[in-house]
N, C-alpha and C positions, 0 to 999 in steps of 0.2 A: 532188580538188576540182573537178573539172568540173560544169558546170551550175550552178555556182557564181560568185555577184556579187564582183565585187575585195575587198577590204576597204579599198583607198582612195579608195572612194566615186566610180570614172569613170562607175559603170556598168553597163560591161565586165562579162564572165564574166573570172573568176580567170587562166583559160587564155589569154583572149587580153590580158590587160593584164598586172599583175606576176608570172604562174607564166612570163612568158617568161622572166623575170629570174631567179627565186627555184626554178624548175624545170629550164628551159632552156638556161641557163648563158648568155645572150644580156646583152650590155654594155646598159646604158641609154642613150641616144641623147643626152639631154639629163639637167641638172642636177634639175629637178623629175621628170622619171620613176626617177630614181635617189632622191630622198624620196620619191616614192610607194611602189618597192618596196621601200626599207626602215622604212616604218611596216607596211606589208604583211609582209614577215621578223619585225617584233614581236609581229602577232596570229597568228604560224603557230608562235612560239618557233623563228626561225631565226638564230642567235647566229653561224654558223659566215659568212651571207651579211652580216651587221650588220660584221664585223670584218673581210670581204676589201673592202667599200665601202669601208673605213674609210683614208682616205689614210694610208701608211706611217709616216709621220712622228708621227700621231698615234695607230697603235694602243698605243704604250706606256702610255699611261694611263685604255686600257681590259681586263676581263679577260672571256673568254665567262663565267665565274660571274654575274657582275655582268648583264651583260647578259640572261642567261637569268633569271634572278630576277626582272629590271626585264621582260622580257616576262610571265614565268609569272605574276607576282604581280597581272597586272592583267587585264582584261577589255578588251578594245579595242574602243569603238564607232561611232569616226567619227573620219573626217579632213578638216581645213576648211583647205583653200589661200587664203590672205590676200594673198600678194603674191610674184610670183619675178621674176627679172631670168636675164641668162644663169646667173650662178654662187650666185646665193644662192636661197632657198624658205623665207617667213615662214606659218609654220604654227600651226595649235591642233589637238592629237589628244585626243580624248573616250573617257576613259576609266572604269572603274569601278574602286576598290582594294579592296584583299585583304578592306575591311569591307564590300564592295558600294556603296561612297559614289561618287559620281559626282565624277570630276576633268575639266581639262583643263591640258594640258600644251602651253603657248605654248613656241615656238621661230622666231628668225632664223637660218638654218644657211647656210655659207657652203661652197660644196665647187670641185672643183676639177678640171679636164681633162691628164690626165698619162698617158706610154702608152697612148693611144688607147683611155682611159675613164675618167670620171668616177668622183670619190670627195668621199667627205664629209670636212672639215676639220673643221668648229666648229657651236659652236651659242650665242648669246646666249637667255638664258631672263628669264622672268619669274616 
């Protein structure tokens, strides 16, 4: 993916924004660069980096099936940061589904600093 723009709209080439994360095995510094490279994990179908973000406590109620589905099944075309604070990131991610129809997908997502990195907790949707 080099030479290639993020997919969560900084920018950025892929390399030097979320493949630090999603390639390099490099923690995210902050609570919004950890949703950036897990919408970025959705449009690469990376279920394996979606689940280690995923604070402990809450992977039980998720499966990589599920996950993988929910990335492969869609088309990823934009991510719009609306509002973050330290621990939460109100987002819309622009998608197309499995019929080609165009969605977005609102989320207030609230994650969390533990062992010296950030994970995602929750998410309120609309």
């Amino acid at each position: 993916m080099e030479n290639k723009k993020c997919f969560c709209d900084t920018g950025l080439l892929f390399s030097d924004c979320c493949g630090l994360y999603l390639e390099n095995n490099n923690k995210a510094a902050t609570a919004l660069t950890l949703m950036r490279s897990r919408y970025s994990a959705y449009a690469i179908h990376n279920a394996n980096y979606l689940l280690e973000t995923t604070s402990v406590s809450e992977r039980k109620y998720y499966s990589k099936a599920e996950i993988l589905n929910w990335a492969t099944s869609n088309k990823w075309q934009k991510l719009e940061i609306l509002s973050f604070t330290e621990n939460t990131v109100e987002f819309k991610a622009y998608f197309l589904d499995s019929k080609n129809q165009p969605q977005a997908h609102y989320e207030f997502s609230t994650f969390k600093f533990e062992n010296n990195a950030w994970f995602y907790v929750d998410g309120k949707f609309e």
